[in-house]
N, CA, C and O atoms as a Tinker XYZ file with bonds, in Angstrom:
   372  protein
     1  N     -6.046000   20.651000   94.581000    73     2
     2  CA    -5.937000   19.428000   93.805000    64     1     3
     3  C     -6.304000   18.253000   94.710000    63     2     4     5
     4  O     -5.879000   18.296000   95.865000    81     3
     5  N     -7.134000   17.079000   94.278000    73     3     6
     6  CA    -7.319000   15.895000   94.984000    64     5     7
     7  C     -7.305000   14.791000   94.422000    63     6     8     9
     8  O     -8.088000   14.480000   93.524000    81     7
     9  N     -6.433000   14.079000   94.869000    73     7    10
    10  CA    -5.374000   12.942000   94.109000    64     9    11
    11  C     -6.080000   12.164000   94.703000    63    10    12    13
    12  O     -6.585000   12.630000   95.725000    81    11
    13  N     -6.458000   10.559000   94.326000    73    11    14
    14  CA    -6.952000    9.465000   95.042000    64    13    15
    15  C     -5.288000    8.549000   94.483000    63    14    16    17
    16  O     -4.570000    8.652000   93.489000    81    15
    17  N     -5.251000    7.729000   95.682000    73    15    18
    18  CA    -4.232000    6.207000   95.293000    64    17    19
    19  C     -6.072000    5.228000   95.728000    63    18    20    21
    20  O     -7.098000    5.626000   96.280000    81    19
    21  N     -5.706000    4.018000   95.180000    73    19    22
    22  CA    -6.456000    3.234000   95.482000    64    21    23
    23  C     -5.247000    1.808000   95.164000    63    22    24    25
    24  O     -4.605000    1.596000   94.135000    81    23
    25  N     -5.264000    1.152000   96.234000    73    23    26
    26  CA    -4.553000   -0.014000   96.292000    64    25    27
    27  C     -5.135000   -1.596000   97.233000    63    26    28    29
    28  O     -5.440000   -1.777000   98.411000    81    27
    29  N     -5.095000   -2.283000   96.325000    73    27    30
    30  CA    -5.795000   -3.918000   96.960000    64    29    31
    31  C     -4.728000   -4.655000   96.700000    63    30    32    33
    32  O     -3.713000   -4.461000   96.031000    81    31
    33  N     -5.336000   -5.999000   97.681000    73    31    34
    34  CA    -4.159000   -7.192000   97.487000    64    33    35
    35  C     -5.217000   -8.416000   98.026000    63    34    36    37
    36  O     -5.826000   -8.421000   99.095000    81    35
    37  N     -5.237000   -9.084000   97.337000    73    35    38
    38  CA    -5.904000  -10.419000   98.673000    64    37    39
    39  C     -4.888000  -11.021000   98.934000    63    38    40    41
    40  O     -3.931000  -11.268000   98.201000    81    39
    41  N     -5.111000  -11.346000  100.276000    73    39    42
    42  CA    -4.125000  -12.362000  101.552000    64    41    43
    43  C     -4.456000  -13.691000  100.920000    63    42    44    45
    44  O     -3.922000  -14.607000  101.545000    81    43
    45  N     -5.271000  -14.154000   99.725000    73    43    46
    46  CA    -5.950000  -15.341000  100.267000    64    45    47
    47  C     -4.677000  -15.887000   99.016000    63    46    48    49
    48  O     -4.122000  -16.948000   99.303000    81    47
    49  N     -4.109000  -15.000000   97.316000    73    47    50
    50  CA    -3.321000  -15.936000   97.083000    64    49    51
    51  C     -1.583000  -15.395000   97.342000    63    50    52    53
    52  O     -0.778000  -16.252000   96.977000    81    51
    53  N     -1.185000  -14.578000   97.704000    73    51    54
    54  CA    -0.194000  -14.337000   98.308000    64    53    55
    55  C      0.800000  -13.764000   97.130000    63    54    56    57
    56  O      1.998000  -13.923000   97.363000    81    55
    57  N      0.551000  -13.297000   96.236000    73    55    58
    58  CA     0.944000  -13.145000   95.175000    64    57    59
    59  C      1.098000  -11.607000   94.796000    63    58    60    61
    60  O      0.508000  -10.851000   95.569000    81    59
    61  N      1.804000  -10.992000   93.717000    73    59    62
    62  CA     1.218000   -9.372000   93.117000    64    61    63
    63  C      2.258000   -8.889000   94.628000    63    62    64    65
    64  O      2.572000   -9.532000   95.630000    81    63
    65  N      2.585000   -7.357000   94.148000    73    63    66
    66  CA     2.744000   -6.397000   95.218000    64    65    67
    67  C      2.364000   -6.332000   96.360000    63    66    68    69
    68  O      1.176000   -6.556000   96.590000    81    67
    69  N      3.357000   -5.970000   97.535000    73    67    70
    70  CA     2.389000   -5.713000   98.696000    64    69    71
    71  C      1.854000   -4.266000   98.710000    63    70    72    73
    72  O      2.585000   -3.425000   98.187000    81    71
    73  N      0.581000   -3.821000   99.281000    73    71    74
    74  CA    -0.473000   -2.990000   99.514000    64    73    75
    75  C      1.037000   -1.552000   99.304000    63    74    76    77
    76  O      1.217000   -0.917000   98.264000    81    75
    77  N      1.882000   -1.396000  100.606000    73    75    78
    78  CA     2.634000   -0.668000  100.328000    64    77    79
    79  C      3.512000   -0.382000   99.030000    63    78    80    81
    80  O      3.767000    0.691000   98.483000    81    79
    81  N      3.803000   -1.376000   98.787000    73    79    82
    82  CA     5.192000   -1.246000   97.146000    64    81    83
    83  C      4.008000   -0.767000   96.390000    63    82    84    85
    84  O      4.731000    0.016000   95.774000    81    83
    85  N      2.731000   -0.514000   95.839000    73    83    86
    86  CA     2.120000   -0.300000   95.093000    64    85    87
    87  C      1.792000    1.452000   95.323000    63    86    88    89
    88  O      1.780000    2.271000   94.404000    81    87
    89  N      1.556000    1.739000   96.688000    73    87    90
    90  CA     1.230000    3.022000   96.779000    64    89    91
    91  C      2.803000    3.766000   96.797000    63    90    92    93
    92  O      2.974000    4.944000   96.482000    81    91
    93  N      3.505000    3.173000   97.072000    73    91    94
    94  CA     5.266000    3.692000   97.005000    64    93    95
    95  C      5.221000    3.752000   95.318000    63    94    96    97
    96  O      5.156000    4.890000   94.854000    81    95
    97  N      5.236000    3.151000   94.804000    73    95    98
    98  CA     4.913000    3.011000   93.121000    64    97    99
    99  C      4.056000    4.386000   92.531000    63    98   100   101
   100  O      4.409000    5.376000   91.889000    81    99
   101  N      2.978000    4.000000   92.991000    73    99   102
   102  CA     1.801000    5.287000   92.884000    64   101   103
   103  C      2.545000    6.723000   92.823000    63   102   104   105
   104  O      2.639000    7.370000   91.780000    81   103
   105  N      3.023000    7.108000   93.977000    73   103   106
   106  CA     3.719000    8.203000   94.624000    64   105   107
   107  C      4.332000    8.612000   93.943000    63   106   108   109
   108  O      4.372000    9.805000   93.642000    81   107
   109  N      5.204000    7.450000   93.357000    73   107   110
   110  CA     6.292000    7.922000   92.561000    64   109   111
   111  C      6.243000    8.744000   91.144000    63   110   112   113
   112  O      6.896000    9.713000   90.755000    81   111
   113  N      5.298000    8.037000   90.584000    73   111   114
   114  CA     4.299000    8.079000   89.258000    64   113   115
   115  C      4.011000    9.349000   89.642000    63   114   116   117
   116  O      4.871000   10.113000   89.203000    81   115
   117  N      3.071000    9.973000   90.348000    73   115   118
   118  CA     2.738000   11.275000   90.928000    64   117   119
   119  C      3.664000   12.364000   90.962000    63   118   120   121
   120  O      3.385000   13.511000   90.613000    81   119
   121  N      4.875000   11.942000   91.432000    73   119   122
   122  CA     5.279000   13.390000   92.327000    64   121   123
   123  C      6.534000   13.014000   90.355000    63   122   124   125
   124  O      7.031000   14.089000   90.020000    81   123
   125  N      6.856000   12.066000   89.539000    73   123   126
   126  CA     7.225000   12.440000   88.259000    64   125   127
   127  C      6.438000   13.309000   86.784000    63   126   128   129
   128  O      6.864000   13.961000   85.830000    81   127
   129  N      5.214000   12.901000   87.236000    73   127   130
   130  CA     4.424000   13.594000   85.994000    64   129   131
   131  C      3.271000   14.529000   86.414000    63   130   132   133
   132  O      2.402000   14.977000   85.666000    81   131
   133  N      3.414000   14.755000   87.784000    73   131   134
   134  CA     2.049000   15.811000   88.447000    64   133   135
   135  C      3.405000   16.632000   89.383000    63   134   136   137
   136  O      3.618000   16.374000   90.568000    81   135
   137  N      4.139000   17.535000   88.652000    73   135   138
   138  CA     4.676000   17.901000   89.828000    64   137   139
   139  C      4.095000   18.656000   90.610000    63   138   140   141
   140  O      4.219000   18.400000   91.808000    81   139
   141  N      3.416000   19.626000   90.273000    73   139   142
   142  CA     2.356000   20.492000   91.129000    64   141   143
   143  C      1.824000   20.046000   92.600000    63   142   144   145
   144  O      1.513000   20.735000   93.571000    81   143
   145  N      1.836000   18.240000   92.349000    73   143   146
   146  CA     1.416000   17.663000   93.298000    64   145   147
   147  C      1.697000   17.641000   94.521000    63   146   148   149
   148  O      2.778000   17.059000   94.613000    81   147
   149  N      1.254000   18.015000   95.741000    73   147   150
   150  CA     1.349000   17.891000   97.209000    64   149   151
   151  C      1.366000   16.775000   97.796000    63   150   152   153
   152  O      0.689000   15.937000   97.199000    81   151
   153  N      2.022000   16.284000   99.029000    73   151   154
   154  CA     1.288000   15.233000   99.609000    64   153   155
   155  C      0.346000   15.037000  100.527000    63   154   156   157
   156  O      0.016000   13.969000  101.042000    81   155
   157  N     -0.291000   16.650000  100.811000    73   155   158
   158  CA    -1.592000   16.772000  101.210000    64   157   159
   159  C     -2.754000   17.149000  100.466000    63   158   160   161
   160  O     -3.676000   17.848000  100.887000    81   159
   161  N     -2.633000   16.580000   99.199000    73   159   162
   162  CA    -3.196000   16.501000   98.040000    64   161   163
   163  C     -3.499000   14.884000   97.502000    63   162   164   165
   164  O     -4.030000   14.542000   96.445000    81   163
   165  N     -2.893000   13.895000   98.772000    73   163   166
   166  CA    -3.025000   12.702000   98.314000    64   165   167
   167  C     -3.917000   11.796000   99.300000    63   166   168   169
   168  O     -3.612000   11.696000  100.489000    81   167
   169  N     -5.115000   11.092000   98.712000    73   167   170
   170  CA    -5.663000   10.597000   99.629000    64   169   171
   171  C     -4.766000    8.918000   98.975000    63   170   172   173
   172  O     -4.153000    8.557000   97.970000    81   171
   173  N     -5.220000    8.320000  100.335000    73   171   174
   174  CA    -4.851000    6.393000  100.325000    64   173   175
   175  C     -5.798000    5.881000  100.619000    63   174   176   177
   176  O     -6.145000    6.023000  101.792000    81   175
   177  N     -6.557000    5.150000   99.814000    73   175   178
   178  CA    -7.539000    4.185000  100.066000    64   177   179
   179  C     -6.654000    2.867000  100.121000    63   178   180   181
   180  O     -5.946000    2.559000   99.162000    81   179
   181  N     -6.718000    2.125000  101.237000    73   179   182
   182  CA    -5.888000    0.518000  100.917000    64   181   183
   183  C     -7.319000   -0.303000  101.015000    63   182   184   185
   184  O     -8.254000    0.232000  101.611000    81   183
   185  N     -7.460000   -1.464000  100.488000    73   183   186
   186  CA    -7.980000   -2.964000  100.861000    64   185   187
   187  C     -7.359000   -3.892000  100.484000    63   186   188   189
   188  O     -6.994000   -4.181000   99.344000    81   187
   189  N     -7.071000   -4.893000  102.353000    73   187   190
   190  CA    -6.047000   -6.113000  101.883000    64   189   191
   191  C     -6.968000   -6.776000  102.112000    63   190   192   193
   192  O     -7.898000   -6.667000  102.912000    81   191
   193  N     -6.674000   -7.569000  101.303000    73   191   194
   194  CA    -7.836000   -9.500000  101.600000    64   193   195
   195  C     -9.241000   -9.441000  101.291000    63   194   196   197
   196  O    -10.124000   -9.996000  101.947000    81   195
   197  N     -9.451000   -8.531000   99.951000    73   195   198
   198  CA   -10.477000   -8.161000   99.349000    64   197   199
   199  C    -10.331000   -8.916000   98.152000    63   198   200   201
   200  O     -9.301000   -8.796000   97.489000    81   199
   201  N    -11.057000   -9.521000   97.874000    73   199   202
   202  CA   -11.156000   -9.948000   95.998000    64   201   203
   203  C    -11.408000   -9.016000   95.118000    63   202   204   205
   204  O    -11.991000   -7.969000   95.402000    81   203
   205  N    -10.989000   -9.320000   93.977000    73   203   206
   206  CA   -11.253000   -8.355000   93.053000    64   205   207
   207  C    -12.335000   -8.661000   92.051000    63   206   208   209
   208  O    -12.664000   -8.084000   91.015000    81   207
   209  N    -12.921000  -10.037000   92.831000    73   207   210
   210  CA   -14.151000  -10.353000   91.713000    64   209   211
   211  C    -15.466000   -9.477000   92.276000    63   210   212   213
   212  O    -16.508000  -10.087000   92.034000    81   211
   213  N    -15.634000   -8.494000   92.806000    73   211   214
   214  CA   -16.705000   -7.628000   93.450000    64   213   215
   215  C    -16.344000   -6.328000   93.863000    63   214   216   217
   216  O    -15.434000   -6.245000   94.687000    81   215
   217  N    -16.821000   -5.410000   93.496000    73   215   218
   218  CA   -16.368000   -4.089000   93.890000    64   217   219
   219  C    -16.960000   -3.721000   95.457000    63   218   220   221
   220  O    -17.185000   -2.552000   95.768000    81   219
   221  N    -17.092000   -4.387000   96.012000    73   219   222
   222  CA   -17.860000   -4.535000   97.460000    64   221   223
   223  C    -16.504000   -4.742000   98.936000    63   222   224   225
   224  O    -16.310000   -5.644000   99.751000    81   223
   225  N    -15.786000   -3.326000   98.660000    73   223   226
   226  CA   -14.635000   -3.357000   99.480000    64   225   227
   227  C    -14.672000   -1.745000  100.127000    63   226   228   229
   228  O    -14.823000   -0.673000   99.541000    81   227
   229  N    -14.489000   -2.022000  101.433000    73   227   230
   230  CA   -14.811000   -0.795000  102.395000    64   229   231
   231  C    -14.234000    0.495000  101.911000    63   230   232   233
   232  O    -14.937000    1.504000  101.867000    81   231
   233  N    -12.967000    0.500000  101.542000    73   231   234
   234  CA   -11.954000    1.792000  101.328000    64   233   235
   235  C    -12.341000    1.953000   99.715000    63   234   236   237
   236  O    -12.438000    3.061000   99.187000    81   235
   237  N    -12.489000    1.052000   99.203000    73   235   238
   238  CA   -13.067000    1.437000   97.438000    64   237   239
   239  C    -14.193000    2.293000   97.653000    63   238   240   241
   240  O    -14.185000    3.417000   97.150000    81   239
   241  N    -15.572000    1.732000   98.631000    73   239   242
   242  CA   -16.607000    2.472000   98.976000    64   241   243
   243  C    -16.386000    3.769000   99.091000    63   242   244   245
   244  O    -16.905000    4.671000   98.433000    81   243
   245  N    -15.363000    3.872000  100.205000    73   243   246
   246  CA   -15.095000    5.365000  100.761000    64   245   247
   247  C    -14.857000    6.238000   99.703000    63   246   248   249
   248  O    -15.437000    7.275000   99.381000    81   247
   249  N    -13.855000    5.616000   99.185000    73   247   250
   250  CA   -13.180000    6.273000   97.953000    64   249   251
   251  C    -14.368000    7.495000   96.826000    63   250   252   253
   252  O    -14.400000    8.691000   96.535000    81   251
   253  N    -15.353000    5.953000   96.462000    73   251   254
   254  CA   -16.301000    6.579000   95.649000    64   253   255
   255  C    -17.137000    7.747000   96.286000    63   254   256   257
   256  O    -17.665000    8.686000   95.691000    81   255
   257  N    -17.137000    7.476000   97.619000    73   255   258
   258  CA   -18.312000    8.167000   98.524000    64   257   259
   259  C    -17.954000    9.748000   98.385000    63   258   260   261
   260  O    -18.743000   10.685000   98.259000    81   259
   261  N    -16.025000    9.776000   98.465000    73   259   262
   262  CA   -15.689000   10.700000   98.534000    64   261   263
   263  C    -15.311000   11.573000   96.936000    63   262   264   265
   264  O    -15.543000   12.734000   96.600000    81   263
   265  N    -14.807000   10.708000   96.379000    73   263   266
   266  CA   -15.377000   11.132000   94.825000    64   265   267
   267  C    -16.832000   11.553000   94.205000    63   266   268   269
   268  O    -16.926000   11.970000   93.051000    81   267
   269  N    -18.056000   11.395000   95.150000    73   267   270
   270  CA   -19.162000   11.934000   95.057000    64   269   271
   271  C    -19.367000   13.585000   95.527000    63   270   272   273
   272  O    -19.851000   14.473000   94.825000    81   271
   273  N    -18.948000   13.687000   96.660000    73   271   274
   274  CA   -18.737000   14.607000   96.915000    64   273   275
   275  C    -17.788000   15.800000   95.962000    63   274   276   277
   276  O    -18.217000   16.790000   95.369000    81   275
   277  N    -16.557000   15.364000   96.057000    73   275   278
   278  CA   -16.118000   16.329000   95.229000    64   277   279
   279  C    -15.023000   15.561000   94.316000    63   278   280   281
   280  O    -13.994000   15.183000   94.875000    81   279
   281  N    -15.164000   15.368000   93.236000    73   279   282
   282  CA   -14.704000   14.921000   91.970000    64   281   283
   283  C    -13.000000   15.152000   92.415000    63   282   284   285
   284  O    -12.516000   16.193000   92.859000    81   283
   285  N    -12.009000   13.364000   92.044000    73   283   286
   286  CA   -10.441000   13.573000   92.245000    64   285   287
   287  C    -10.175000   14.070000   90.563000    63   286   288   289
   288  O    -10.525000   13.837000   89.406000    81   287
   289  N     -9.414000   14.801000   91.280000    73   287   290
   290  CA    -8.770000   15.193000   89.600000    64   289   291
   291  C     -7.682000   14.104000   88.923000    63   290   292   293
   292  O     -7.415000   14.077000   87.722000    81   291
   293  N     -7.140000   13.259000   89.886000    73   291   294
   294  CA    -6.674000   12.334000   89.395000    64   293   295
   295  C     -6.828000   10.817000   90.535000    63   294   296   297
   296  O     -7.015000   10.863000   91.751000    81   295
   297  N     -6.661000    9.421000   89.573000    73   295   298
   298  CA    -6.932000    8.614000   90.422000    64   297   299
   299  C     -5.403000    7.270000   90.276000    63   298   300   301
   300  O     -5.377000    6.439000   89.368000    81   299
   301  N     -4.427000    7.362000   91.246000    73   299   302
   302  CA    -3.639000    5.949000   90.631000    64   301   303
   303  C     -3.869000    4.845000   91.173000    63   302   304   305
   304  O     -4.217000    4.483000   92.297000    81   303
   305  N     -3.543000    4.189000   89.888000    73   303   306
   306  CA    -3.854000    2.411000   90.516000    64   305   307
   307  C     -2.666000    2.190000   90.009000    63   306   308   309
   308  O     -2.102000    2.754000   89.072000    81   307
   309  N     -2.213000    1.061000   90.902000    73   307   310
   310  CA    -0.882000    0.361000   89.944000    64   309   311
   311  C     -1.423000   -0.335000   88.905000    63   310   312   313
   312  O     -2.394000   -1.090000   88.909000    81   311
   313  N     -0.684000   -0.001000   87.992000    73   311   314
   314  CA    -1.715000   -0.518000   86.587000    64   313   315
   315  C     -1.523000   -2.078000   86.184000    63   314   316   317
   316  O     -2.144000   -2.353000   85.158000    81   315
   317  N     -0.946000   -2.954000   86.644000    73   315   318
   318  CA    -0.964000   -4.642000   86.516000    64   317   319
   319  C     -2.206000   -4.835000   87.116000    63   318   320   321
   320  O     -3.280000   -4.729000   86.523000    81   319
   321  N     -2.037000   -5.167000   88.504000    73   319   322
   322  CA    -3.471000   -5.430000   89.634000    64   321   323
   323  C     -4.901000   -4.806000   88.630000    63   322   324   325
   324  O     -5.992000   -5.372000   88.563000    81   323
   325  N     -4.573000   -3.703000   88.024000    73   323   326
   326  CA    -6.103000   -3.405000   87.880000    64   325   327
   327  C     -6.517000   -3.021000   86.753000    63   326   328   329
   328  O     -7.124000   -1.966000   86.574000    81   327
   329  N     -6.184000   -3.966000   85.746000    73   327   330
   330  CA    -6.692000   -3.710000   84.448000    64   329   331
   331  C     -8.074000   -4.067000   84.134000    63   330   332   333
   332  O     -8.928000   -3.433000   83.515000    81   331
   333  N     -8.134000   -5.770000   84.963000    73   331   334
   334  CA    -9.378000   -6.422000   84.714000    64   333   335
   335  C    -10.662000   -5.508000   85.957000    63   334   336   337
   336  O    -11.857000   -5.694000   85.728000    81   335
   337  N    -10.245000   -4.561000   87.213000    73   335   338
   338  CA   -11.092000   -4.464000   87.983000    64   337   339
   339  C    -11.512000   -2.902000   86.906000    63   338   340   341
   340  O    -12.716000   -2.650000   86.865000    81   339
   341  N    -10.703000   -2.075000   86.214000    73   339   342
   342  CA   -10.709000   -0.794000   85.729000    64   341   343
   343  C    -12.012000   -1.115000   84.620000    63   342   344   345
   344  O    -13.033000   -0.548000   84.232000    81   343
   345  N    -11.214000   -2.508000   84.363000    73   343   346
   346  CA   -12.871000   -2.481000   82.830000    64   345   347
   347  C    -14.235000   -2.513000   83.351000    63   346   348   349
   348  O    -15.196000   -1.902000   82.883000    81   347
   349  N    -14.225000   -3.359000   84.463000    73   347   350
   350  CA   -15.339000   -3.713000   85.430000    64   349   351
   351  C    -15.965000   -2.939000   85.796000    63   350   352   353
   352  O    -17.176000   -2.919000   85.575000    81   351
   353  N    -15.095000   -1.697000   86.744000    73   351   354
   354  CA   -15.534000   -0.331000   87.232000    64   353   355
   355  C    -16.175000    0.244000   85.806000    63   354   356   357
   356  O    -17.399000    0.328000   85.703000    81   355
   357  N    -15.463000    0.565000   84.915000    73   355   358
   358  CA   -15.787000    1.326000   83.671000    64   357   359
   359  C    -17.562000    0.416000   83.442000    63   358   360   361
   360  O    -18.634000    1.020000   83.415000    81   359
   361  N    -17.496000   -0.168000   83.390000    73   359   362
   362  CA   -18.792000   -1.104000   82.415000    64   361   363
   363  C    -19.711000   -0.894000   84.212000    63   362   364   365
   364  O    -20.907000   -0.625000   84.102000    81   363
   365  N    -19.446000   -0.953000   84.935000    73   363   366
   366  CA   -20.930000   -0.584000   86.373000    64   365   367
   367  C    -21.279000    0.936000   86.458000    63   366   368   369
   368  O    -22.157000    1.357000   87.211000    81   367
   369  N    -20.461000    1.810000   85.555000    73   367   370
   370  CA   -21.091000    3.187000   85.880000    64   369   371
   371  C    -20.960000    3.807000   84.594000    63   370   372
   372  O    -21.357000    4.959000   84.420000    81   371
């Protein structure tokens, strides 16, 4: 099984979850409705002090790079932060 977290924050307005409380969040979500789930089954992509008006963020990159390779069977986002970046993603591919 290969789980992606993907978690952002920008430093610039100081606001929203920090990078951690979101993947602690994530986790949680995971190990309640995937019990099967491992935690060497979980990758962490973080980017802090990234905007979310551009999908042009190093660990998002990776993320996809590695989702090219071999397809996550599941992906969490904390779902506040990323409603507006999820439609975005959805509508560029």
């Amino acid at each position: 099984m290969k789980i992606a977290i993907y978690s952002r924050k920008s430093k610039f307005t100081g606001k929203g979850e920090s990078i951690e409380n979101q993947v602690v969040l994530c986790r949680e979500y995971i190990q309640r409705n995937i019990p099967e789930a491992k935690d060497s089954d979980i990758l962490v992509y973080e980017d802090e002090g990234f905007s979310a008006k551009n999908l042009d963020r190093p660990q998002f990159r990776m993320m996809m790079q590695s989702a090219r390779k071999q397809p996550f069977d599941y992906i969490g986002l904390p779902a506040r932060p990323y409603q507006q970046e999820c439609r975005r993603f959805r509508n560029a591919h």
